[in-house]
C-alpha positions as a Python dict, from the first residue, in 0.01 Angstrom:
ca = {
    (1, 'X'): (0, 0, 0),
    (2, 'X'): (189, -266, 72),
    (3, 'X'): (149, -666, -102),
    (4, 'X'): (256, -997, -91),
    (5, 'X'): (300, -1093, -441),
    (6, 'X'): (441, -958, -769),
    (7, 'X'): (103, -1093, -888),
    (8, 'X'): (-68, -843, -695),
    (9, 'X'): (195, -586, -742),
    (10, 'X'): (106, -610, -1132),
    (11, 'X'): (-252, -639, -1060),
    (12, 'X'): (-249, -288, -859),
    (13, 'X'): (-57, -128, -1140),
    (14, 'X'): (-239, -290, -1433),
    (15, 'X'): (-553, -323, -1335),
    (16, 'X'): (-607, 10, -1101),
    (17, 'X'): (-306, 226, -1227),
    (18, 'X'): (-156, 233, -866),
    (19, 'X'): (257, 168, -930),
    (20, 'X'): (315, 314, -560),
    (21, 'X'): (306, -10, -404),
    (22, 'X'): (603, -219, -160),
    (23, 'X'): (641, -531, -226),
    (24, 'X'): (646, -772, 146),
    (25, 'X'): (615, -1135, 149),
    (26, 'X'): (450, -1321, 386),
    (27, 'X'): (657, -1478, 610),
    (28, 'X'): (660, -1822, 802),
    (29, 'X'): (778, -1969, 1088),
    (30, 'X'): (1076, -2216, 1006),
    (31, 'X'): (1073, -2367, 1325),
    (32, 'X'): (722, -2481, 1306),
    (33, 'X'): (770, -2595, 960),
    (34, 'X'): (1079, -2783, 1029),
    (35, 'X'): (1354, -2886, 763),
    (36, 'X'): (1364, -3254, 721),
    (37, 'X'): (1671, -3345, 553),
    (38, 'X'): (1622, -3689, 348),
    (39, 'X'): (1581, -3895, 107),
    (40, 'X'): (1307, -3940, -152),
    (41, 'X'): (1054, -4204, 21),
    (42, 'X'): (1051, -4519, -198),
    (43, 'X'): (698, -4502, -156),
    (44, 'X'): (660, -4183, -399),
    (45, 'X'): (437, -3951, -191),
    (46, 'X'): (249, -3684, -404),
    (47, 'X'): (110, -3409, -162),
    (48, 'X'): (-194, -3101, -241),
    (49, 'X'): (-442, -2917, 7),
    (50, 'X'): (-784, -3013, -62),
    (51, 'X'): (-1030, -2731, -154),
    (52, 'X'): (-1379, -2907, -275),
    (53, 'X'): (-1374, -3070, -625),
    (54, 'X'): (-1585, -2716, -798),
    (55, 'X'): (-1466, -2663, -1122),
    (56, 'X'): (-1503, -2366, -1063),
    (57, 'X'): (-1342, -2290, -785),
    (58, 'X'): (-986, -2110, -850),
    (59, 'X'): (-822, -2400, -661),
    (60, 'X'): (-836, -2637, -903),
    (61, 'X'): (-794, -2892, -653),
    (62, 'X'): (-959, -3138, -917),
    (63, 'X'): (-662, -3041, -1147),
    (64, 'X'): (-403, -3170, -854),
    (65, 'X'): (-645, -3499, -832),
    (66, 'X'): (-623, -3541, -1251),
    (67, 'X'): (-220, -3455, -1224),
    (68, 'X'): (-220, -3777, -952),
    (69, 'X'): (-412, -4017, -1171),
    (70, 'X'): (-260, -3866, -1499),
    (71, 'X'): (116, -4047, -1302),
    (72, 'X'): (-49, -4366, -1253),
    (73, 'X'): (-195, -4400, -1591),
    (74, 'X'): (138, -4410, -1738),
    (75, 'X'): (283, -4679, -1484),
    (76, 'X'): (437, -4449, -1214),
    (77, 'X'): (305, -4591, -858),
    (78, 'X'): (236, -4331, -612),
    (79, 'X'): (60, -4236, -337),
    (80, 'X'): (-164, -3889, -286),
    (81, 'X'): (-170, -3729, 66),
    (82, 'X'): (-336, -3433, 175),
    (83, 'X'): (-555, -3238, 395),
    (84, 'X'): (-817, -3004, 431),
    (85, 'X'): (-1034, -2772, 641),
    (86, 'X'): (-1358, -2965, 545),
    (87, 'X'): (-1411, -3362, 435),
    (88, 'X'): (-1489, -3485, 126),
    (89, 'X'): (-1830, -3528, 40),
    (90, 'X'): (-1945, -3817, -73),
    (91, 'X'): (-1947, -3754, -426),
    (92, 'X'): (-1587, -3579, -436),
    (93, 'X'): (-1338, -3903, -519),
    (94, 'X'): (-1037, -3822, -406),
    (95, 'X'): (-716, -4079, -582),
    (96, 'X'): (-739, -4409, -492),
    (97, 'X'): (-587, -4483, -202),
    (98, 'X'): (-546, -4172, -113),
    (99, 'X'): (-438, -4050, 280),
    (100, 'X'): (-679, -3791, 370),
    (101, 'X'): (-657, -3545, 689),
    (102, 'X'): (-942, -3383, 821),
    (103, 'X'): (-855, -3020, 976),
    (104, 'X'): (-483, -3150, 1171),
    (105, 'X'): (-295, -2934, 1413),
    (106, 'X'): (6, -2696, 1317),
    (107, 'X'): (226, -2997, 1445),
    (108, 'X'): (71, -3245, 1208),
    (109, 'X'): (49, -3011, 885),
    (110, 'X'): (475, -3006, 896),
    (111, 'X'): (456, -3353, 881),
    (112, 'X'): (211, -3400, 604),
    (113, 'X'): (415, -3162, 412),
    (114, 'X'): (769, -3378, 523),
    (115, 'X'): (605, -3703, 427),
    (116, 'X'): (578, -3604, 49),
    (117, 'X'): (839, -3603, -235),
    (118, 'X'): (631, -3365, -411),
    (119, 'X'): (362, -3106, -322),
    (120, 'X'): (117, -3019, -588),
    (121, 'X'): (-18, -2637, -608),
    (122, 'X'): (-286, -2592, -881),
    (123, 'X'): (-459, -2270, -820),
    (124, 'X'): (-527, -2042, -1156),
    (125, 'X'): (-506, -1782, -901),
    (126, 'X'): (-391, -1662, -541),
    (127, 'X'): (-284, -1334, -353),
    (128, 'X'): (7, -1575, -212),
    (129, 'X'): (-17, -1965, -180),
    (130, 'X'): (127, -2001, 178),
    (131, 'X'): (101, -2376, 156),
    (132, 'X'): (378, -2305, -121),
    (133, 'X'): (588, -2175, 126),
    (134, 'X'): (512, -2409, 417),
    (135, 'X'): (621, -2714, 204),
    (136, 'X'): (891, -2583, 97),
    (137, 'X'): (968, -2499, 430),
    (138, 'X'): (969, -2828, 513),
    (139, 'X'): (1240, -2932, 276),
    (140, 'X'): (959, -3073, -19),
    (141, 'X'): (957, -2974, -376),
    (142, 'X'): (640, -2804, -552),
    (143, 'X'): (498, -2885, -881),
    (144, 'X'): (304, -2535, -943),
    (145, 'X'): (130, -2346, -1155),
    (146, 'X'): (208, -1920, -1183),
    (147, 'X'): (0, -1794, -936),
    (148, 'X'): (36, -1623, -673),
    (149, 'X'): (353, -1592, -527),
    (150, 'X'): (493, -1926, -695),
    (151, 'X'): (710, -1753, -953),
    (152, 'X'): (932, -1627, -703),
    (153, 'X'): (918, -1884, -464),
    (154, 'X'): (1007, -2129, -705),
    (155, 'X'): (1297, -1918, -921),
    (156, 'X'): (1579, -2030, -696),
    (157, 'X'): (1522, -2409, -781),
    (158, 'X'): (1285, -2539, -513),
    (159, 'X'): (1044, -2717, -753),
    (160, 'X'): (917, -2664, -1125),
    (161, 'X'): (694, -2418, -1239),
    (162, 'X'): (444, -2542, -1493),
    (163, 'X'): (270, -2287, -1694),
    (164, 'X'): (-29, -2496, -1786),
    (165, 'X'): (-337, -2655, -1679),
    (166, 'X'): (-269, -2985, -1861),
    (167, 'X'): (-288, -3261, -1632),
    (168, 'X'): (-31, -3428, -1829),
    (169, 'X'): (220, -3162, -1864),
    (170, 'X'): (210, -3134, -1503),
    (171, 'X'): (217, -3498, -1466),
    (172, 'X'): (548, -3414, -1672),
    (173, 'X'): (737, -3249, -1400),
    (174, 'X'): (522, -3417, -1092),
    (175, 'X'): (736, -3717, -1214),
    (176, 'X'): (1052, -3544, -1318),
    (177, 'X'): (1064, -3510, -946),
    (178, 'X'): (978, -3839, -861),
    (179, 'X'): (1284, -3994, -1081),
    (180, 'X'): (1511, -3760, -989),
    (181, 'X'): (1821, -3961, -820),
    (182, 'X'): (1851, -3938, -462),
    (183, 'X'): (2126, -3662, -431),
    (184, 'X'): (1936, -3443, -721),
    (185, 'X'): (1589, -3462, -517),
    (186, 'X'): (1786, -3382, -178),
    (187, 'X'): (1954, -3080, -404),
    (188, 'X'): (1622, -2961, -465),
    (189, 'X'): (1498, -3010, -117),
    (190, 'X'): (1751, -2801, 28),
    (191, 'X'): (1683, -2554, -280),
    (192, 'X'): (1328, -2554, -137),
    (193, 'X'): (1427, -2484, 245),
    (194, 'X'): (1691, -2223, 161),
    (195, 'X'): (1374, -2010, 1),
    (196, 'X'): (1192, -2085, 295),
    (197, 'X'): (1423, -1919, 511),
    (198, 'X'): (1473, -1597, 315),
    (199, 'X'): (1097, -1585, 411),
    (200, 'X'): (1148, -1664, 742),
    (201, 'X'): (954, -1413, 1012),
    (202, 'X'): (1259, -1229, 1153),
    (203, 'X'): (1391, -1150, 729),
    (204, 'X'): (1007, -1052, 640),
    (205, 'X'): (947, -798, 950),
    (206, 'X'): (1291, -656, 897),
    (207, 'X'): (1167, -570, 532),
    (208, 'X'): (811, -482, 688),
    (209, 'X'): (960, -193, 889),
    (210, 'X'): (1208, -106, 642),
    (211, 'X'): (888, -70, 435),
    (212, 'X'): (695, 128, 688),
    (213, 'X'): (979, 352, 771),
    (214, 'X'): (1014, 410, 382),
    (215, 'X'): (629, 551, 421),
    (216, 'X'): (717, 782, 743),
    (217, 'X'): (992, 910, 534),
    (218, 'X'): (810, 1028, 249),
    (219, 'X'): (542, 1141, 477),
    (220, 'X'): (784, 1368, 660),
    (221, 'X'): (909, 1467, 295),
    (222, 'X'): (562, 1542, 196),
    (223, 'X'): (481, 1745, 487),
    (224, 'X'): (809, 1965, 470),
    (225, 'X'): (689, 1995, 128),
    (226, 'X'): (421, 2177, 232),
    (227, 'X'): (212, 1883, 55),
}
């Protein structure tokens, strides 16, 4: 078997007993999701992928939309963008002024993700979290929670972890980011694109056929084996 995640690495072993898994990220295409190298906007740009305001739902989109207002509350101006593969309905308040795309091309999604100085990722849960990856991609820092494959992702400096689902302790590092000086957030923004590329298509299917050939090998072992 092969995975995407250490989350569903550990899941296989703890869960089913199955240790004889390889680990492959998913991969992304850095030229699509171009690096912007800039500046923090002086508008203050908070970004998150809108997935339906359910409680319920593993998400936790509403978290991301408590996080937003939790930053205004204490005085910090900013602005929430996103998009999603459905609209709002009408009873699912999104931020005030919030920018809201409905369903935007490949093209459009890299520069949602470029126009933020912080992309919010609230899911309690996730066999990845490519918009993680994509954002990064894109040279913007992530303000996630451990699911998925955010650990990882975010272990070489390309955004803050947040191992709660307290809108105000992620409002905590949503703003860390925000007042971060200018070369500090650019640090991090390169941070975020260097991950990126160690994710980028030609790395992963190099470690996707080194994975497969690992398989063949044993196979071949097995058989000779007489197993």
């Amino acid at each position: 078997k092969s995975v995407v995640s250490n989350w569903l690495a550990d899941l296989a072993r703890d869960k089913f007993g199955d240790s004889n898994v390889r680990l492959v990220p998913n991969g992304i295409d850095t030229d699509r999701f171009a690096f912007v190298d800039r500046a923090p906007s002086g508008e203050r740009v908070v970004g998150g992928m809108f997935a339906g305001m359910d409680k319920k739902s593993f998400k936790r989109f509403w978290l991301a939309c408590e996080t937003v207002e939790t930053v205004r509350r204490r005085g910090r101006a900013c602005t929430f963008a996103g998009f999603g593969a459905r609209r709002p309905y009408p009873d699912e308040q999104l931020p005030e002024g919030a920018r809201f795309e409905f369903a935007p091309p490949q093209t459009r999604i890299a520069q949602i993700y470029a126009s933020c100085d912080c992309w919010l990722f609230t899911s309690d849960k996730e066999g990845y979290g490519l918009p993680l990856l994509e954002a990064m991609a894109c040279g913007t820092p992530v303000v996630a929670t451990p699911a998925g494959a955010a650990p990882e992702l975010l272990a070489s400096g390309g955004g803050k972890l947040v191992n709660s689902d307290d809108p105000e302790v992620l409002a905590d590092a949503v703003e860390e980011i925000l007042n971060l000086d200018v070369d500090a957030w650019r640090a991090m923004s390169r941070a975020a694109r260097a991950e990126a590329e160690r994710h980028a298509w030609s790395v992963i299917s190099d470690r996707m056929e080194e994975a497969l050939l690992a398989v063949l090998q044993e196979s071949g072992k097995a058989v000779a084996d007489g197993i």
